[in-house]
Every structure is written in C-alpha cells, then in structure tokens.
VOGU-3710 file (C-alpha; in Angstrom, 3 decimals, decimal comma):
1> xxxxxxxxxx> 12,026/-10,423/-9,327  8,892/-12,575/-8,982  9,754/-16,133/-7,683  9,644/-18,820/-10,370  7,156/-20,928/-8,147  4,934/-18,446/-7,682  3,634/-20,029/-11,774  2,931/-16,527/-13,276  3,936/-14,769/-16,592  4,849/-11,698/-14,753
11> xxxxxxxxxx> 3,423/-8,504/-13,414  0,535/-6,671/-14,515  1,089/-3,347/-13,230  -2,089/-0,957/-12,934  -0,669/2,085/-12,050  2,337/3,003/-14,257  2,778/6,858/-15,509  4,253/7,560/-18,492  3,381/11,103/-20,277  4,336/13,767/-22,713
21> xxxxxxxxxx> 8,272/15,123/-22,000  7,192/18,278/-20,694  4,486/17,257/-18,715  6,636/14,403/-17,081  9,280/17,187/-16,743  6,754/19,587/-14,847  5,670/16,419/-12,750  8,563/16,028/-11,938  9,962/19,503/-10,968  6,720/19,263/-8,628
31> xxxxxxxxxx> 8,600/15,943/-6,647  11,792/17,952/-6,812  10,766/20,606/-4,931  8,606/18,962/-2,770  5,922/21,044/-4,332  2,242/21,394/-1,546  0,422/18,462/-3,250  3,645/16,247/-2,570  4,471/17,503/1,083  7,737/15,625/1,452
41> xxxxxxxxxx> 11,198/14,851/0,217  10,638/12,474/-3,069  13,692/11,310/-4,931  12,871/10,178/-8,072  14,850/7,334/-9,213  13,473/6,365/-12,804  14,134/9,237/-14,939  15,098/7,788/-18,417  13,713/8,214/-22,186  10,464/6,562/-22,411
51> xxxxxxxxxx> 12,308/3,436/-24,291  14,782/3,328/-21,550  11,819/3,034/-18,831  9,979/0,228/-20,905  12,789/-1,995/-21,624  13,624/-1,319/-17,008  9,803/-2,451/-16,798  10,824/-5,455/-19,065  13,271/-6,320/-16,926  11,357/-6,403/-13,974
61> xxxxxxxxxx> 9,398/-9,190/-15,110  6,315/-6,501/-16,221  4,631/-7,974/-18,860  1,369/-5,272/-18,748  1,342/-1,706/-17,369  -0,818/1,244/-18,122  0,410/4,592/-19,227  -1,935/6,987/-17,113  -2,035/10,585/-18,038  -4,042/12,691/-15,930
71> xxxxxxxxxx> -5,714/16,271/-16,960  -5,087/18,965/-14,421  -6,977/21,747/-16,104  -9,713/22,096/-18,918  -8,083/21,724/-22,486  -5,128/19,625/-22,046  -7,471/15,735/-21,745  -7,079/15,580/-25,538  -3,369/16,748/-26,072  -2,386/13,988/-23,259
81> xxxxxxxxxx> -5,156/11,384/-24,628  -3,349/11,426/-28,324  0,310/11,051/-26,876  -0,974/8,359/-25,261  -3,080/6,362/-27,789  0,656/7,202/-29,667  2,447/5,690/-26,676  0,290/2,501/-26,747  0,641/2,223/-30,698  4,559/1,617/-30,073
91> xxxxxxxxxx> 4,484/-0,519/-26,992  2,369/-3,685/-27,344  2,436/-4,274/-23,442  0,514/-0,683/-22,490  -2,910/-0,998/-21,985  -4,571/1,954/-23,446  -4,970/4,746/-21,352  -6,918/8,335/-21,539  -7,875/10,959/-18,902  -10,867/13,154/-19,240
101> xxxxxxxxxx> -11,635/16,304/-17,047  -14,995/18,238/-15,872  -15,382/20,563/-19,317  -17,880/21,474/-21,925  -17,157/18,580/-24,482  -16,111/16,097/-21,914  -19,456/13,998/-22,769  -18,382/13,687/-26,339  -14,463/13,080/-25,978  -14,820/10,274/-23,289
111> xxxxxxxxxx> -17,352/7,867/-25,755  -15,398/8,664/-28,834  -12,122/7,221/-26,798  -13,975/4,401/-25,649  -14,705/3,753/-29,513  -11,230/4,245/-30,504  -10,030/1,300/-27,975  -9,297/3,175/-24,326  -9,187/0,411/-21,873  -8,813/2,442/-18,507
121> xxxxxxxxxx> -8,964/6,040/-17,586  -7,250/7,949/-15,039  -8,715/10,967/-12,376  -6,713/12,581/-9,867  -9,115/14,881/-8,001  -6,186/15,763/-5,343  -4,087/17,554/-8,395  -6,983/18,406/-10,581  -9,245/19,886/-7,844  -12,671/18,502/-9,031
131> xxxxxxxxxx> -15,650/16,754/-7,647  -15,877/13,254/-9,018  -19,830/13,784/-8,914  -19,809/17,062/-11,076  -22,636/17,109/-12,652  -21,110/17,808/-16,049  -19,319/14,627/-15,500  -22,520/12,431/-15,958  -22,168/11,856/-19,652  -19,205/10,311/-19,521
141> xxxxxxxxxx> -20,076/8,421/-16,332  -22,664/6,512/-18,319  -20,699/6,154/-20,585  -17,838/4,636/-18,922  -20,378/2,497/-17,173  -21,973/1,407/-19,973  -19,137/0,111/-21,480  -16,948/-1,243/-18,351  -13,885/0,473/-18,686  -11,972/0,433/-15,296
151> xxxxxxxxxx> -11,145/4,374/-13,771  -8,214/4,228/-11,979  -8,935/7,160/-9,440  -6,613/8,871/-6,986  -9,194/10,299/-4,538  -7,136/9,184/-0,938  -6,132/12,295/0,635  -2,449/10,594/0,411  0,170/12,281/0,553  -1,672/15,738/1,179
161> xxxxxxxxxx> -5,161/15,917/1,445  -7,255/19,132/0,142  -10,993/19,477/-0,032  -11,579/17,438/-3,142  -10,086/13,970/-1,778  -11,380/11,453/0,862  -13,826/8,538/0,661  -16,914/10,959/0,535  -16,219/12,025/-2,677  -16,310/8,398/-4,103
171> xxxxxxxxxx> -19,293/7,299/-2,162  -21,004/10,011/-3,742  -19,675/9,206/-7,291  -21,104/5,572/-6,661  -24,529/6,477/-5,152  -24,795/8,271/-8,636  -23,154/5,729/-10,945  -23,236/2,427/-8,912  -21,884/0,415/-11,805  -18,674/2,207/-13,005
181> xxxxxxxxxx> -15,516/-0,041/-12,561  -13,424/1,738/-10,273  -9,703/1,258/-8,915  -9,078/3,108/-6,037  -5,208/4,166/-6,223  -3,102/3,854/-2,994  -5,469/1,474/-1,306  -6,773/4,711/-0,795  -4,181/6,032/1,719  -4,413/7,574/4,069
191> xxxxxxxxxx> -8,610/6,338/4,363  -7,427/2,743/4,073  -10,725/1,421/6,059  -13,483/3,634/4,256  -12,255/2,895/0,650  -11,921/-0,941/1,941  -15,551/-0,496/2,910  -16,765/1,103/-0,539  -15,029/-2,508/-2,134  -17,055/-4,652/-0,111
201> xxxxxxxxxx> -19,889/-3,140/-0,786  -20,171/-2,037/-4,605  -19,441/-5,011/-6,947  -17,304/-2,986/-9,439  -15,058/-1,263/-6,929  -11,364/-2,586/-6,421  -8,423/-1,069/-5,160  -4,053/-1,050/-6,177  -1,543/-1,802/-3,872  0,710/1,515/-5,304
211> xxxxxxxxxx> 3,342/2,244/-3,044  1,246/0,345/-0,165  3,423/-1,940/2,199  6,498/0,149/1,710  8,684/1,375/3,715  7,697/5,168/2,215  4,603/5,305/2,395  1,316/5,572/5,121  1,565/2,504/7,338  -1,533/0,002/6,717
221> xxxxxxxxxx> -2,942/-0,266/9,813  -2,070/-3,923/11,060  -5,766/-4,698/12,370  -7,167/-4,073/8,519  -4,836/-6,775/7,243  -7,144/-9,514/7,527  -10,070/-7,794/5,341  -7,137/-8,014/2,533  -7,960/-11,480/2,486  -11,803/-11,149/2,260
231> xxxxxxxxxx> -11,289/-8,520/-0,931  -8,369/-10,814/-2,901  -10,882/-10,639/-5,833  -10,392/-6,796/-5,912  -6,697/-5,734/-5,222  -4,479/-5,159/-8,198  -0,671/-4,533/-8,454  0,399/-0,852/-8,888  3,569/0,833/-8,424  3,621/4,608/-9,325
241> xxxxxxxxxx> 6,933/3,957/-11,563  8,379/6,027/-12,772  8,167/8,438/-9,639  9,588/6,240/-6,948  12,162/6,943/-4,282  13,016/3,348/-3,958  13,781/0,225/-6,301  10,876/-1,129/-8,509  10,849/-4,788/-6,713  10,479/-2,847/-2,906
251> xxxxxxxxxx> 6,450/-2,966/-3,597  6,371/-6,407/-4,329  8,828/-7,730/-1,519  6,129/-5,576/0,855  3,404/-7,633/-0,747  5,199/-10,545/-0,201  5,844/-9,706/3,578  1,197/-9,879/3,717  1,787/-13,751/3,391  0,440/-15,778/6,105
261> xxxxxxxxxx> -0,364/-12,410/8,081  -3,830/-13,730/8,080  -6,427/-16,566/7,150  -6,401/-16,729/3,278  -3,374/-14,269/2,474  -1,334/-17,094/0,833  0,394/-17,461/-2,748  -2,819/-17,999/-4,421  -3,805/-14,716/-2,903  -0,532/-12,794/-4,072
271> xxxxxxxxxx> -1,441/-14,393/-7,746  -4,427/-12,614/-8,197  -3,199/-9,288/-6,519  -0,209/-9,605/-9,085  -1,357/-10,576/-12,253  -5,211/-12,562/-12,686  -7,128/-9,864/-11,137  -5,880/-7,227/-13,781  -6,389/-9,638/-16,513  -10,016/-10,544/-15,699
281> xxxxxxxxxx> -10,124/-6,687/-15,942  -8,160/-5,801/-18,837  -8,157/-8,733/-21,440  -5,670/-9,584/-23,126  -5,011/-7,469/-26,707  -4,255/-8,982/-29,743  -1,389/-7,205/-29,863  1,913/-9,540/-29,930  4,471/-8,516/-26,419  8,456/-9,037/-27,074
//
C-alpha cells in the first residue's frame, strides 16, 4: 500500500481498536444501529477474529498499531486493561495499551500499569461522559506526566458532540497538567482549528490523522491545510480499524492527496506523519515482529 520510494518500514498506526469479544460486539451493535453517539449510517467492514484482523493489518504494510480499549463506566478499566496487556503478550507489533476512568482507585491502577509496561492510554470523554479535568483524575495525571506516556484522547465533538467534548475541555486538562503527552484523535474533528491551536502551543500535544482526509468523514477546512505543514513534528497516522466503512489504504491515499497542497507538505512530511513521529513517541520494544 505504501509506495516503495517513499523508504519506510511501514505504518505505525496510532489509533487501532481491538477489545474483548463482547465489548467489540456491543461496539459494534452501537455502529449497526447507528446508535446517538454515532449519528449516521456506519458499515463496518473489518469484522474478523482478532488473528484474522492482525495478519489484514500485516498485510497492509502495518508494522505497529495500538490496541486501545476505552472504559465507559467505573469498574470495567481493569477487566479491559488485562485483555489487553493479554492482547499485547501475543502480538509483538501492539504497543501496549490501557484505559483508566474517573473512579475511587483510579490513582493507584494508572501508576501500577505504567510499572507493568503501558505505553499509551486511551480516553473517550464523548462515550464515557467525563471531564478530562476531574479532579479525581489528578493522580493519574501526574502520573502519566511524570512518566511520558502518550494519551490518545477522543475529545472532538466528531461525529456527535455532547457536553463533555470540544477543545475547552482539553485546554483545561492542559492548564492543569501542561506536560502530559497528548494525541488528539480525529485531528480533533469537527474543532479542527482550536485543537490545531492547543499543538502549537503546548510542546507535548500532537494530533492523528484517523479517518481525516476521507471521503467519510468532516471535511478539513482547505484554508487550515497549510498549518499541517508548520505541525509535521506532531501528526501521527491513525485509522480507527477495525470500525471503518471503507478500505484500510482510503486514509492513506487522502494523506497522500495533502502533498504539495502547501509549502513544506512533501514526502518527507508524509514520513513523519506515517511512521517517525510515532516512533520518536513509542520506542521501539524489544520484542521481535514477524
């Protein structure tokens, strides 16, 4: 899928779901029926065993992803964090991923997975309903902070807003905790400009590309293409797979289509988005990939 000139090993995808059976089933049943958080017709196209869905990734030319559960209620961030330390165990090529939820022991359970080798967590405040600057999230703020690990966050109000998404909620989060590494998901669609503002100005903020520049999704606003350029440091290649309605290599052909669009949105640019930018953020295991 990925040119051969382009020089790169492959993809390093930041924003790849894969979770307990019957959570994935209830996810899913959610895009089926076009459920209120999902607003719209969504055919999902990649709905094989978990071994079936790694070896498609494989074939993509994805040589990292992350696994990304996300806790939608109090009590189920440790049932979803042990599948997925589980998950990583088997499949060299997952970065390991945890989720963590406003709760009592949520200041304990967040440091003790940093310990145990989590190397990104994932929010969703739009299907979790929570403020990302809840005050019994603090602990594990610092904590996260402290030791670097990158938050992938769905805060956007993309594809249906409610009161606990939009950019306020993450300008808040940073005023607080300047210094966490966070990945905005969805370029933060619909807010594209205000989440592109919160990455030029905090140091650790970046943003993924999932489902961006596809013919699905929000438009990107043609007169915020050139600060693309300006933030090539801090974009990273994400695709929502498994829940897509259209083939895996559509999101990077719409990448592809940024080139030349503006000053500086050239192959080296598309090399960082897809692959250097991730690894500056997630070294490396030593874990050998087939």
């Amino acid at each position: 899928m990925i040119p051969a000139d382009l020089g790169l090993p492959g993809l390093f995808d930041v924003h790849v779901h894969f979770l307990p059976p019957n959570i994935q089933a209830a996810v899913w049943r959610q895009f089926d029926e076009a459920g209120p958080k999902i607003g719209r017709s969504w055919p999902i196209r990649y709905r094989g065993t978990d071994e079936e869905r790694v070896e498609q990734l494989r074939s993509f030319g994805v040589r990292r992803f992350t696994a990304l559960p996300y806790a939608h209620k109090p009590g189920v961030a440790d049932y979803l964090n042990g599948w997925a330390a589980d998950f990583a165990d088997r499949v060299p090529e997952c970065v390991r991923s945890a989720t963590f939820f406003p709760e009592e022991h949520v200041g304990q359970y967040v440091p003790a997975a940093i310990a145990a080798g989590v190397e990104v967590f994932k929010l969703h405040t739009q299907v979790g309903e929570f403020l990302l600057d809840d005050p019994i999230l603090d602990p594990a703020w610092e904590a996260i902070a402290a030791s670097g690990t990158p938050v992938v966050i769905h805060v956007g109000s993309g594809p249906v807003g409610n009161a606990f998404t939009g950019p306020e909620h993450l300008r808040r989060l940073l005023a607080k905790h300047p210094d966490v590494r966070v990945i905005v998901a969805h370029l933060g669609a619909p807010e594209f400009a205000d989440f592109l503002g919160l990455a030029e100005r905090y140091e650790h903020t970046h943003l993924d590309t999932t489902m961006v520049f596809t013919d699905f999704f929000v438009p990107f606003p043609d007169e915020l293409v050139p600060r693309l350029a300006g933030l090539g440091d801090k974009i990273l290649y994400g695709s929502d797979f498994p829940s897509l309605p259209y083939e895996y290599g559509h999101q990077f052909d719409g990448l592809a289509r940024l080139l030349g669009r503006a000053p500086g949105l050239d192959e080296d640019w598309l090399r960082k988005v897809c692959w250097y930018n991730a690894e500056r953020l997630f070294p490396s295991p030593n874990r050998s990939t087939p």
